[in-house]
C-alpha positions as CSV (number, residue, x, y, z in Angstrom):
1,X,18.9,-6.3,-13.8
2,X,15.3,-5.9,-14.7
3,X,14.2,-4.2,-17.4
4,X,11.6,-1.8,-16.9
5,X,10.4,2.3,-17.7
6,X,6.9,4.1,-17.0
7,X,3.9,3.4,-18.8
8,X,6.0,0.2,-20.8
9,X,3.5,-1.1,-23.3
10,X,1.2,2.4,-23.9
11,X,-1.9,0.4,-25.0
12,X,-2.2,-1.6,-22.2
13,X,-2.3,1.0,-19.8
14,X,-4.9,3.3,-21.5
15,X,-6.8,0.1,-21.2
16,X,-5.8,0.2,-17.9
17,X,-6.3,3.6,-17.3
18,X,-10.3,3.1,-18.3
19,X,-10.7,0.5,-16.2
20,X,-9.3,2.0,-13.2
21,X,-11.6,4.9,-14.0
22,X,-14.8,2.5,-13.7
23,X,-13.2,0.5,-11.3
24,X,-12.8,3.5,-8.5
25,X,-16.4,5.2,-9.8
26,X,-18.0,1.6,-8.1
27,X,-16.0,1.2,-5.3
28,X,-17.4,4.3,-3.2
29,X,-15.2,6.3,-0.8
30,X,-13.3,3.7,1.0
31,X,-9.0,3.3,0.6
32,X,-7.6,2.1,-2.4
33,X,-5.0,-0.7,-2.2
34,X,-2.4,-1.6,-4.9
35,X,0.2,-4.9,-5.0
36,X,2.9,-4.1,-7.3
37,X,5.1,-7.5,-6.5
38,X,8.6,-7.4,-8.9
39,X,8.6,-3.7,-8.4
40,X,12.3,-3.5,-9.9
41,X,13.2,0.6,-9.3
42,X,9.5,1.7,-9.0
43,X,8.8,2.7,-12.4
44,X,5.3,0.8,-12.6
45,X,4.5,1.6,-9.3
46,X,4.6,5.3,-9.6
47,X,3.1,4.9,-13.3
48,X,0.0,3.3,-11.6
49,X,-0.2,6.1,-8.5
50,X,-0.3,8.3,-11.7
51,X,-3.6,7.2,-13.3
52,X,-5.2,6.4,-10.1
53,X,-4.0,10.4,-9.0
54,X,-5.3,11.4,-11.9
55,X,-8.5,8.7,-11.8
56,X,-9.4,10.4,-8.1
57,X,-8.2,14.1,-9.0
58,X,-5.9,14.1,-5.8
59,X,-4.1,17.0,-4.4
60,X,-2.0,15.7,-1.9
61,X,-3.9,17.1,1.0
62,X,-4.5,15.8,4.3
63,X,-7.9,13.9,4.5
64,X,-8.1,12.8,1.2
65,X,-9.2,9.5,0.0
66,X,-6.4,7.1,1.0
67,X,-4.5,5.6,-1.4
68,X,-1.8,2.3,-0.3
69,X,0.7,0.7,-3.2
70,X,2.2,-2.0,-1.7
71,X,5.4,-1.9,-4.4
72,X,8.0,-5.2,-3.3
73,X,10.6,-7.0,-4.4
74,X,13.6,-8.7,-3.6
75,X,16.3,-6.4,-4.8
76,X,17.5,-3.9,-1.4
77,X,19.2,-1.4,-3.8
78,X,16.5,-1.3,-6.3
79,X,13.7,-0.9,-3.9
80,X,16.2,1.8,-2.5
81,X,16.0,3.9,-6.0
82,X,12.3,3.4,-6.1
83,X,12.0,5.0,-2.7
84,X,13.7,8.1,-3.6
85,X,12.0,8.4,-6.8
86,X,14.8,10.0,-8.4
87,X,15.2,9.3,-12.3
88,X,17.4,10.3,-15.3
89,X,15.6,12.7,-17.5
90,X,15.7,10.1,-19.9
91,X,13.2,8.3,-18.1
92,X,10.6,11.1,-19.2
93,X,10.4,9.6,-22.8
94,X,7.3,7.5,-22.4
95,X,5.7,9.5,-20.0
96,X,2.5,12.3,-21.2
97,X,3.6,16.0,-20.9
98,X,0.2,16.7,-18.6
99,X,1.8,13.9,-15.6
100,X,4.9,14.8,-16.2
101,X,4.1,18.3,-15.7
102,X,1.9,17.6,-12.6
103,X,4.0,14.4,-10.7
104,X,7.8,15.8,-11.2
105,X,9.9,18.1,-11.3
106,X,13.5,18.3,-13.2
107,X,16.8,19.8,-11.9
108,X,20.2,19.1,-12.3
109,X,19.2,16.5,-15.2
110,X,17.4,14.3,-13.2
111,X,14.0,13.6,-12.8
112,X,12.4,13.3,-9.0
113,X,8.8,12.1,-8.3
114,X,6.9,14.5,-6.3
115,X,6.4,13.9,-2.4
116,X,2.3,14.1,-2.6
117,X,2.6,10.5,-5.0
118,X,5.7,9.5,-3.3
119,X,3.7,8.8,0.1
120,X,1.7,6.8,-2.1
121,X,3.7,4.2,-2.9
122,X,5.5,2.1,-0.2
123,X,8.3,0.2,-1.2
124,X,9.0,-3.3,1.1
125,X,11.2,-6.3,0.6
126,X,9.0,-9.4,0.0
127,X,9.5,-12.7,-1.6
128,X,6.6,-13.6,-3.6
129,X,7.2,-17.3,-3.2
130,X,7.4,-17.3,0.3
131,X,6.2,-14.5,2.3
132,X,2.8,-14.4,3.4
133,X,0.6,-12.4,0.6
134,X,-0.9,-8.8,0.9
135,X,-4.8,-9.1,2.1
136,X,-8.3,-6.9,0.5
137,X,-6.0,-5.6,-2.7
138,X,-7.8,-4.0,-5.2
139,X,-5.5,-4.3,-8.1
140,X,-2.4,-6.0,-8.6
141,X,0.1,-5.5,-11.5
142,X,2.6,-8.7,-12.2
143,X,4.1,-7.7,-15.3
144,X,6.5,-9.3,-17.3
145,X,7.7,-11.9,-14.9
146,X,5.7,-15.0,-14.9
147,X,7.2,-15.9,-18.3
148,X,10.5,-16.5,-16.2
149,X,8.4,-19.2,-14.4
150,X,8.0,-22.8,-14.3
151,X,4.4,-23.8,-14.8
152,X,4.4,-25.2,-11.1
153,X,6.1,-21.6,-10.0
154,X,3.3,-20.0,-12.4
155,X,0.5,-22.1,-10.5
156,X,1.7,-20.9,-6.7
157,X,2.1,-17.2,-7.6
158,X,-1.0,-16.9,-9.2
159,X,-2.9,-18.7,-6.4
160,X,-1.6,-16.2,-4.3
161,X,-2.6,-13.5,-6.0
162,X,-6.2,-15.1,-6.5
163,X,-6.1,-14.6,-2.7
164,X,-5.3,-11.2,-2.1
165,X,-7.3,-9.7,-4.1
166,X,-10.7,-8.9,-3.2
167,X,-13.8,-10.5,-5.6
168,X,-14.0,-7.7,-8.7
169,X,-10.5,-6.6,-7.9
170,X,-8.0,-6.3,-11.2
171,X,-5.3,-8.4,-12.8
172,X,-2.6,-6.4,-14.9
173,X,-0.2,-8.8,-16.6
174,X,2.4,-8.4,-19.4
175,X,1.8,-8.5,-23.2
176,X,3.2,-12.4,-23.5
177,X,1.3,-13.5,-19.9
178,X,-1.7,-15.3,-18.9
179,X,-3.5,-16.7,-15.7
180,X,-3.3,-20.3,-17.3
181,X,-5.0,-22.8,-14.7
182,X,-6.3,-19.9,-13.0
183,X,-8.9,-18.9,-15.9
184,X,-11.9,-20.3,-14.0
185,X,-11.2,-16.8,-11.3
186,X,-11.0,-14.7,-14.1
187,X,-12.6,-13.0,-16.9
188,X,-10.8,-10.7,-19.4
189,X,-11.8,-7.5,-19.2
190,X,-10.8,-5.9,-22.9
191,X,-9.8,-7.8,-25.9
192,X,-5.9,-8.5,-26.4
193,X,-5.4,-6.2,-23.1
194,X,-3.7,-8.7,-20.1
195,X,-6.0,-6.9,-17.5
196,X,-8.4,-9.5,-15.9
197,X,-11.6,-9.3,-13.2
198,X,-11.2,-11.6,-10.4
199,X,-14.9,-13.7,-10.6
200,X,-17.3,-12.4,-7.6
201,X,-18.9,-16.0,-7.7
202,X,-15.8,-18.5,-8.2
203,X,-15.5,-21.2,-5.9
204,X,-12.3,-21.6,-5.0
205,X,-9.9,-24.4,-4.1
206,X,-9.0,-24.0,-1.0
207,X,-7.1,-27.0,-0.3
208,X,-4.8,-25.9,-2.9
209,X,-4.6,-22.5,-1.8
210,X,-3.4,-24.7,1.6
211,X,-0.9,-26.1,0.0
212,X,1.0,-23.4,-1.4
213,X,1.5,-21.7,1.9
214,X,-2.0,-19.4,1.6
215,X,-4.7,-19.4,4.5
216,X,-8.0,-20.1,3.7
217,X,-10.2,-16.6,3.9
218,X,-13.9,-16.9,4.4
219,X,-15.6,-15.8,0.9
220,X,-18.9,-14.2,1.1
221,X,-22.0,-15.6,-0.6
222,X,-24.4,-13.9,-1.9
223,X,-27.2,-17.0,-2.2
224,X,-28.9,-15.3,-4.7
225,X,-26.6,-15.2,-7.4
226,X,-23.8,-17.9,-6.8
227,X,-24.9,-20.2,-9.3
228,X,-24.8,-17.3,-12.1
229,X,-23.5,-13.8,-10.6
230,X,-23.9,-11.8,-13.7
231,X,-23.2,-15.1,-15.9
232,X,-27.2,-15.6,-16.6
233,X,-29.1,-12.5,-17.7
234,X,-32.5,-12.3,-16.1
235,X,-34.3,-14.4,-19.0
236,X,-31.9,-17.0,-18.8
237,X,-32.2,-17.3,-14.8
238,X,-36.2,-17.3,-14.8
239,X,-35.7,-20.4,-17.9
240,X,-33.0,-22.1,-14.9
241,X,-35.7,-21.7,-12.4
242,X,-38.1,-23.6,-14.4
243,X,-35.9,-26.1,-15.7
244,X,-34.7,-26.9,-12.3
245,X,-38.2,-26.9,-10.6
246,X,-39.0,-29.4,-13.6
247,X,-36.3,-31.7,-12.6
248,X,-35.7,-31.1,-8.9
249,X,-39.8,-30.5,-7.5
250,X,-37.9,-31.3,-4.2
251,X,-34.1,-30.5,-3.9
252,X,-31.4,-28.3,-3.9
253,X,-28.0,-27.1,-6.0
254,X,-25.3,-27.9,-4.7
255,X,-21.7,-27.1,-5.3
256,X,-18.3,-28.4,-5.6
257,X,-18.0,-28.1,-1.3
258,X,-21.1,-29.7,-0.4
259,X,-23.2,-26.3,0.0
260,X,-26.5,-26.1,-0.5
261,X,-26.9,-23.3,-2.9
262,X,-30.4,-22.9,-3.8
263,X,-33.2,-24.8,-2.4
264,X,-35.8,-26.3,-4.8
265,X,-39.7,-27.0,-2.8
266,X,-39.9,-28.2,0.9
267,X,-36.9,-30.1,1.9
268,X,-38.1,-30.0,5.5
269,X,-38.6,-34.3,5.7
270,X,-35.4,-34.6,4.8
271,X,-33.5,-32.5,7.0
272,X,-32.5,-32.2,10.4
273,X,-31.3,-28.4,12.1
274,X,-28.9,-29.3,15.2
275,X,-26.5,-27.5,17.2
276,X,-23.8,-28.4,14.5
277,X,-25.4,-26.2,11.4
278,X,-24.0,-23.0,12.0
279,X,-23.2,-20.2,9.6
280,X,-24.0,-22.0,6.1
281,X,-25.8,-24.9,4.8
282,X,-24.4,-28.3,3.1
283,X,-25.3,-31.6,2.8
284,X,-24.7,-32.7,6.2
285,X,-28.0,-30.9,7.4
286,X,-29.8,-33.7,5.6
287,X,-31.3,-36.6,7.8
288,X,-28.3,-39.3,8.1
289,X,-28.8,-41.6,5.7
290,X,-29.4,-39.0,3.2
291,X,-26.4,-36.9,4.1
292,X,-23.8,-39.9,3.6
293,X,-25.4,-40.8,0.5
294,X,-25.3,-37.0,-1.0
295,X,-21.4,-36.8,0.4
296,X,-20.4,-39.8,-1.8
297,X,-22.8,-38.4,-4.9
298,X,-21.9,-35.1,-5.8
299,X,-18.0,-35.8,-6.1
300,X,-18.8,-39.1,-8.3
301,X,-21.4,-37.2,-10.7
302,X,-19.0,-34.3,-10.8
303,X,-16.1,-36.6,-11.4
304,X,-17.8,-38.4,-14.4
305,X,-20.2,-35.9,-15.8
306,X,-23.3,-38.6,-15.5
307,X,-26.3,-38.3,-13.6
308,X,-25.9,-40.9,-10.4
309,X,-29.1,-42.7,-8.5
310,X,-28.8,-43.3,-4.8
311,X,-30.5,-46.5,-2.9
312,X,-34.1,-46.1,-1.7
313,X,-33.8,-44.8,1.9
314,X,-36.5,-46.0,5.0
315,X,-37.7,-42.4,5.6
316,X,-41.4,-42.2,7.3
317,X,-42.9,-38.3,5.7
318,X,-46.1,-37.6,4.7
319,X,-47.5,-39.6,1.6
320,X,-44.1,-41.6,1.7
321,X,-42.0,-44.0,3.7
322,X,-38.8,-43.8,1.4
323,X,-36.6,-41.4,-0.3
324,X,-33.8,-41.7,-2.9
325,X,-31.3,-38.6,-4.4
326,X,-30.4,-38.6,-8.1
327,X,-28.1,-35.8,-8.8
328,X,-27.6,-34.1,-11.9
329,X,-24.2,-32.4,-12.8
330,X,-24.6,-28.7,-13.9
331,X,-22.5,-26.7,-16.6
332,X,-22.8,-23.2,-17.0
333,X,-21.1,-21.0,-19.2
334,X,-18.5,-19.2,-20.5
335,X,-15.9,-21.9,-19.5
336,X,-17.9,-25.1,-19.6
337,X,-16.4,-26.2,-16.3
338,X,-18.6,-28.3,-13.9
339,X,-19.2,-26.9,-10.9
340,X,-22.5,-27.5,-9.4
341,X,-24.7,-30.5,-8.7
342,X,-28.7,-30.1,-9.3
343,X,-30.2,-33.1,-6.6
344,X,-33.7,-34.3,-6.6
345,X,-35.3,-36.2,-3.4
346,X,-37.4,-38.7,-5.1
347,X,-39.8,-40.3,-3.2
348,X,-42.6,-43.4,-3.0
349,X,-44.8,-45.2,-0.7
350,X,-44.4,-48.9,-0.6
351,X,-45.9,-51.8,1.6
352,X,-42.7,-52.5,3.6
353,X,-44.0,-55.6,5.6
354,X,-45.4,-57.4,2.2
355,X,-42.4,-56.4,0.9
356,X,-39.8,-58.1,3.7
357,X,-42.5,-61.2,3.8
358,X,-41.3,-62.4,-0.2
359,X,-38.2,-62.3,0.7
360,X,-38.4,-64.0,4.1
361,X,-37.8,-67.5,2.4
362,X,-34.3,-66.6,2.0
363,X,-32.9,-66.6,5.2
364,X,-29.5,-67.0,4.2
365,X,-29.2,-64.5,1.8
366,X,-31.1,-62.1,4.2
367,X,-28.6,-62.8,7.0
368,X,-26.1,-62.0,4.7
369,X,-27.3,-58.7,3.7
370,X,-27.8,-57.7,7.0
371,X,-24.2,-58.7,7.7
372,X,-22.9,-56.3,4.8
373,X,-25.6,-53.8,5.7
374,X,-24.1,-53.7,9.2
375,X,-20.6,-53.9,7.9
376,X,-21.0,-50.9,5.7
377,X,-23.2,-48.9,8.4
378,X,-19.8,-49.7,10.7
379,X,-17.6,-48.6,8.0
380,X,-19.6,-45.0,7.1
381,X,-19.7,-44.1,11.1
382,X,-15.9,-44.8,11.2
383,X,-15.6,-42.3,8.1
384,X,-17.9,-40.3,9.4
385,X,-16.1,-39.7,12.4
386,X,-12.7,-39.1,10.7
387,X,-14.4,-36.9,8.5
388,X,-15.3,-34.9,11.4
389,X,-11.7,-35.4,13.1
390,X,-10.6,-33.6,10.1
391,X,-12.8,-31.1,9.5
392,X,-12.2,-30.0,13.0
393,X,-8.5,-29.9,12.7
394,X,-9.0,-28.1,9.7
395,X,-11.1,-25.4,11.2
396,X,-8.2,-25.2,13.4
397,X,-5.8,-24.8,11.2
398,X,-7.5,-22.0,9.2
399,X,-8.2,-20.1,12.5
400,X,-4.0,-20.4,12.7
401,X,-4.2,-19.5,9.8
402,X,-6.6,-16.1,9.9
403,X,-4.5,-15.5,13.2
404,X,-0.8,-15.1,11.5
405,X,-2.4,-13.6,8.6
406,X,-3.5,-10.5,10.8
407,X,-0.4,-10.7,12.6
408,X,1.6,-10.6,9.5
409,X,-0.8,-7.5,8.5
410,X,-0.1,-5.5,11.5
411,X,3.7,-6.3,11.3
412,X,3.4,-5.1,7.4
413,X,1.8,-1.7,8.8
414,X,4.4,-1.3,11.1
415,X,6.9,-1.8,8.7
416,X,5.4,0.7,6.2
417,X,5.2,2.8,9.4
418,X,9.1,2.8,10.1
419,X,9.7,2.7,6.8
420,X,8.4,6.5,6.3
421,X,9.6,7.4,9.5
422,X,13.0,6.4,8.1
423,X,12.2,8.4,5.1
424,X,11.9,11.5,7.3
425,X,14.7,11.1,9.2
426,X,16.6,10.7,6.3
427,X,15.2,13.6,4.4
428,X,16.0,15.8,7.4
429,X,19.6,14.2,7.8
430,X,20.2,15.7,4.1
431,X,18.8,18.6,4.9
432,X,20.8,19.0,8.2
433,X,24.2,18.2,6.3
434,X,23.7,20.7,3.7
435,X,22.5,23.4,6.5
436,X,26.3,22.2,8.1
437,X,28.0,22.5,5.2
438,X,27.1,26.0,4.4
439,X,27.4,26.8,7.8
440,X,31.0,25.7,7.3
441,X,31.5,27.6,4.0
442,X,29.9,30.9,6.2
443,X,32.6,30.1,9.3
444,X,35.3,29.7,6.6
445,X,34.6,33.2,5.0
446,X,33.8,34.7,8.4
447,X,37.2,33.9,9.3
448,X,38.9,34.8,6.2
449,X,37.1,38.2,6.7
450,X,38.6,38.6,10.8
451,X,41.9,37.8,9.1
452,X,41.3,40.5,6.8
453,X,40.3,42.8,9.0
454,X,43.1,42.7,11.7
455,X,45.7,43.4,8.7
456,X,43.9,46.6,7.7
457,X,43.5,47.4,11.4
458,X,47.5,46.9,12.2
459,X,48.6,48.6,8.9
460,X,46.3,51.6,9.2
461,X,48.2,54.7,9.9
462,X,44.8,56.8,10.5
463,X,43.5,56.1,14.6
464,X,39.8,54.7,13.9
465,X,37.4,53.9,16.3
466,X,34.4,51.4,15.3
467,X,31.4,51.4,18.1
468,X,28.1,49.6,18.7
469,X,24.8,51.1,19.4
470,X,25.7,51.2,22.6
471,X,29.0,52.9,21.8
472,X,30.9,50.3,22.8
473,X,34.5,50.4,21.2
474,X,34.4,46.4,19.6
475,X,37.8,47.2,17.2
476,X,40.2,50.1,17.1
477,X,43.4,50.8,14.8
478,X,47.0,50.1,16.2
479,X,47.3,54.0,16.4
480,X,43.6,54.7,18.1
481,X,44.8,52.1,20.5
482,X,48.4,54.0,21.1
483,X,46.7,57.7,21.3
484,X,43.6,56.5,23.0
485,X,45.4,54.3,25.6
486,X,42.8,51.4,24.9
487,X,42.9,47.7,26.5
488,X,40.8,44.7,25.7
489,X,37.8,44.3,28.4
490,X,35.4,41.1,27.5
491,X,34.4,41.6,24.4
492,X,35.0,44.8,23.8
493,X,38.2,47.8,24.3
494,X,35.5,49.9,26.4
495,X,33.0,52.4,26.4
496,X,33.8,55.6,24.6
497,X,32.8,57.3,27.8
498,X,36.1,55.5,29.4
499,X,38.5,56.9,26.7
500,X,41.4,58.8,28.0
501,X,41.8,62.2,25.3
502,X,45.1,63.0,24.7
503,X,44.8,66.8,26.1
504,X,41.9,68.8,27.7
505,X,41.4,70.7,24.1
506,X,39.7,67.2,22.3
507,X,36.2,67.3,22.2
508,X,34.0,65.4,24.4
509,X,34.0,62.3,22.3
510,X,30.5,61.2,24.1
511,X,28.4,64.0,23.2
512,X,29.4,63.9,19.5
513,X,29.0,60.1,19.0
514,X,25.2,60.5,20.8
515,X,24.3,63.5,18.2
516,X,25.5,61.5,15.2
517,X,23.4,58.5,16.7
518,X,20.2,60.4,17.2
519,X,20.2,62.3,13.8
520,X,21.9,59.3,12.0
521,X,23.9,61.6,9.8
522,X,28.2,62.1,9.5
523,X,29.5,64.4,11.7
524,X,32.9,66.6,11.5
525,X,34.1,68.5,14.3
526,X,37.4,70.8,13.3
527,X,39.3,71.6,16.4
528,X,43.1,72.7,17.8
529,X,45.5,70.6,19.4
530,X,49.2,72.1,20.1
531,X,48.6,74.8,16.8
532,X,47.7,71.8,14.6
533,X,43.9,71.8,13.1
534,X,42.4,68.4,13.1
535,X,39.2,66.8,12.4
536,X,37.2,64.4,14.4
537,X,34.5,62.5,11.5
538,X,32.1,60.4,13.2
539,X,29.3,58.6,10.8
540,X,27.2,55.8,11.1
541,X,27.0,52.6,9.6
542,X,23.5,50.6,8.1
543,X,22.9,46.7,7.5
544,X,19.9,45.8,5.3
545,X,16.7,47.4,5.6
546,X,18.6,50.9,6.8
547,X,18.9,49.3,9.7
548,X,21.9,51.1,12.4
549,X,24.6,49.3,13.7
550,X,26.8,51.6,14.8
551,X,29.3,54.4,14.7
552,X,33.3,55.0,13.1
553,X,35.4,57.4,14.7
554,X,38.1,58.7,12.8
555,X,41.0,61.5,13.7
556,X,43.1,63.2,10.9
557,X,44.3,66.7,10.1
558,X,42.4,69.2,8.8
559,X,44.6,69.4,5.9
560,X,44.6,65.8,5.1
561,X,48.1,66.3,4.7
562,X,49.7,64.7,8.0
563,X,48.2,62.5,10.5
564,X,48.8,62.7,13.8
């Protein structure tokens, strides 16, 4: 069972906490997106919709910023508890009196998350190793879990989560973790706090990224700062400009994938712009012979750390009928990691024809030069052409790639989607059962109280009437019924109009029930029936609010000695 409670390991979330705070200040007004992979029962997840609530002084009302934390894991009745965001009030012991004031409320022992922050958080089952990852996160929080990890496991998580993030987006890791291989994405953001900036200007590897089940995603360049990005303060970048000029007159940087970076004096001569440059630069814009000879270059000087000289090149330009490359491998701080390639275009003007005539003696050895020329000319066109075989299956691949990726997005959306529906509709099932069950309690006493009231009817030796507003007879004593002569009609014995009086000395019952209604006091009428004085009390009855319901009828002697 994992072991987790809100705000585990207090220092690291205040660092947290500030960093969200600077984080969302920059980020303008668009939604907020949150990964909490390993959720467990939701505790982090709900710690985090906490500071960013609190980071964004939300309300809960409709048109608010939005605010999406992914929270997944593998564990159905964990991600269950999470949902419902129901704790014990133990649970309250790490977190500060102003949240827990503000995001819960406490009855019958137990602590529940409030709905405004529960919408927040959307708990999902994923696999972390397998499914496809979240896309555009801004922070992701993998606490506490890597350490359980080979470092091959270690290696494939975190190049997922190098994916889904967006460049500047945040790291949060446990006290004993680190992003290990994955340092060159990162920088720390606080000293001894696991919380990590994903690099605006790495460049990443995407063929590994391919090979641990991750598509490929377009990164945006900004050509101005890729080389540095905020690693060279403006001094340093004007003394880079100048050393660079100094070295490379004519050239370019370029990086690990061929690109050309930054462009150093007129390269024009040594270029060629066809139908096949589209959309960004490399090496393979440069004239032919050039092009194959940068291609094989770059990887060598970046393999061995030593400058590399290319062969003198026929190319016809102005002042010059040849060209060479000599590349330069660049380091730049903090992690002294080579990553780019500075490449000068040297050239000269020779006398070609002089040139080929002292060495014309040698026929042999020229034929045989031209042989392995021709040869290696062959062999570079062949590897050309699978280069470009591959290259197109790979563009192929990563537009299958950018395809189930959105696919798998929309499918997560509709998933959030029916999960909240299914929230709903399982908040209103509760509600509806406990609406049935007191309705059931009501019916129970309702029917205890008919019970009740049929045994004081039969057993009462006084005749009583009870009417409606409309004077309606809807329950009369055993004895009213016998005197009365009474008989059940639909719903009711009659209308008090209908009763038969015992002789022609009763008073009208009618006229007397209508009086009592319209002043909606008790009424007594004293009257004589066969030298007997009796007493006909009518008086209404209220519900709530004074509000009349009807009449009661009774008959008894005037003496209240003897009923009749």
């Amino acid at each position: 069972m994992s072991v987790t409670r809100f705000f585990r390991d207090s220092e690291q979330f205040d660092a947290l906490r500030r960093e969200l705070g600077r984080y969302l200040a920059e980020v303008g007004n668009r939604p907020i997106r949150v990964w909490v992979p390993g959720c467990a029962s939701g505790e982090e997840a709900y710690s985090i919709a906490f500071l960013i609530a609190d980071a964004l002084k939300l309300t809960g009302k409709e048109g608010e910023r939005g605010v999406q934390i992914f929270a997944t894991d593998l564990d159905a009745a964990a991600l269950a508890r999470g949902r419902a965001g129901v704790y014990p009030a133990s649970a309250s012991a790490g977190i500060p009196d102003s949240m827990l004031r503000r995001y819960f409320t406490l009855s019958d022992n137990l602590l529940r998350v409030r709905p405004e922050i529960r919408k927040m958080v959307l708990f999902s089952h994923h696999n972390v190793f397998q499914d496809p990852p979240f896309s555009e996160i801004d922070l992701v929080s993998f606490r506490n879990t890597l350490i359980y990890f080979e470092s091959s496991l270690q290696e494939k998580v975190m190049s997922r989560i190098l994916y889904a993030l967006r460049p500047g987006g945040l790291l949060f890791l446990g006290t004993s973790e680190n992003v290990g291989e994955m340092a060159p994405y990162f920088e720390q953001v606080a000293e001894r706090m696991r919380l990590f900036c994903k690099r605006t200007s790495a460049s990443f590897d995407h063929k590994a990224l391919v090979r641990f089940g991750v598509p490929p995603r377009r990164q945006k360049r900004d050509k101005r700062k890729e080389y540095g990005n905020g690693e060279l303060n403006s001094s340093s970048e004007e003394m880079f400009e100048v050393l660079a000029s100094s070295v490379a007159p004519v050239g370019f940087l370029a990086n690990e994938q061929k690109d050309l970076v930054r462009i150093f004096g007129d390269i024009s001569a040594f270029t060629k712009v066809t139908d096949e440059v589209r959309g960004r630069l490399t090496t393979n814009t440069l004239k032919e012979a050039l092009a194959s000879e940068a291609a094989s270059l770059i990887p060598l000087c970046l393999k061995y750390n030593k400058a590399r000289d290319g062969l003198w090149r026929e190319i016809l330009g102005q002042g010059f009928n040849r060209a060479r490359l000599r590349c330069y491998p660049m380091t730049l701080p903090p992690h002294g990691k080579t990553r780019y390639v500075l490449v000068s275009i040297e050239t000269d003007l020779v006398d070609i024809s002089s040139e080929r005539e002292s060495h014309g003696d040698d026929k042999e050895t020229s034929g045989y030069l031209a042989y392995v020329e021709n040869e290696l000319a062959d062999a570079r066109e062949a590897l050309q052409i699978t280069m470009e075989e591959l290259q197109t299956s790979n563009e192929e691949l990563q537009s299958t790639n950018e395809e189930l990726q959105s696919t798998n997005e929309e499918l997560q959306s509709a998933n959030e989607e029916l999960e909240t529906s299914n929230e709903e509709l399982q908040s209103t099932n509760e509600e509806l059962i406990t609406v049935n069950e007191e309705l059931l309690i009501n019916t129970d006493e309702l029917n205890k109280l008919v019970v009740e009231q049929v045994a004081i009817l039969e057993a009462l030796p006084l005749p009583l009437l009870v009417l409606d507003q409309m004077l309606n007879i809807k329950s009369a004593s055993k004895r009213a019924i016998e005197i009365f002569g009474l008989s059940e009609r639909a719903a009711h014995l009659g209308h008090i109009s209908q009763v038969q009086l015992p002789n022609a000395s009763f008073p009208r019952l009618i006229d007397n029930c209508s009086e009592v209604l319209k002043r909606r006091e008790t009424g007594k009428v004293r009257f004589t029936v066969d030298n007997e004085e009796m007493s006909l009390v009518i008086a209404p009855y209220f519900i709530q609010d004074n509000e009349l319901m009807g009449l009661t009828v009774v008959l008894e002697r005037a003496s209240d000695t003897e009923i009749v």
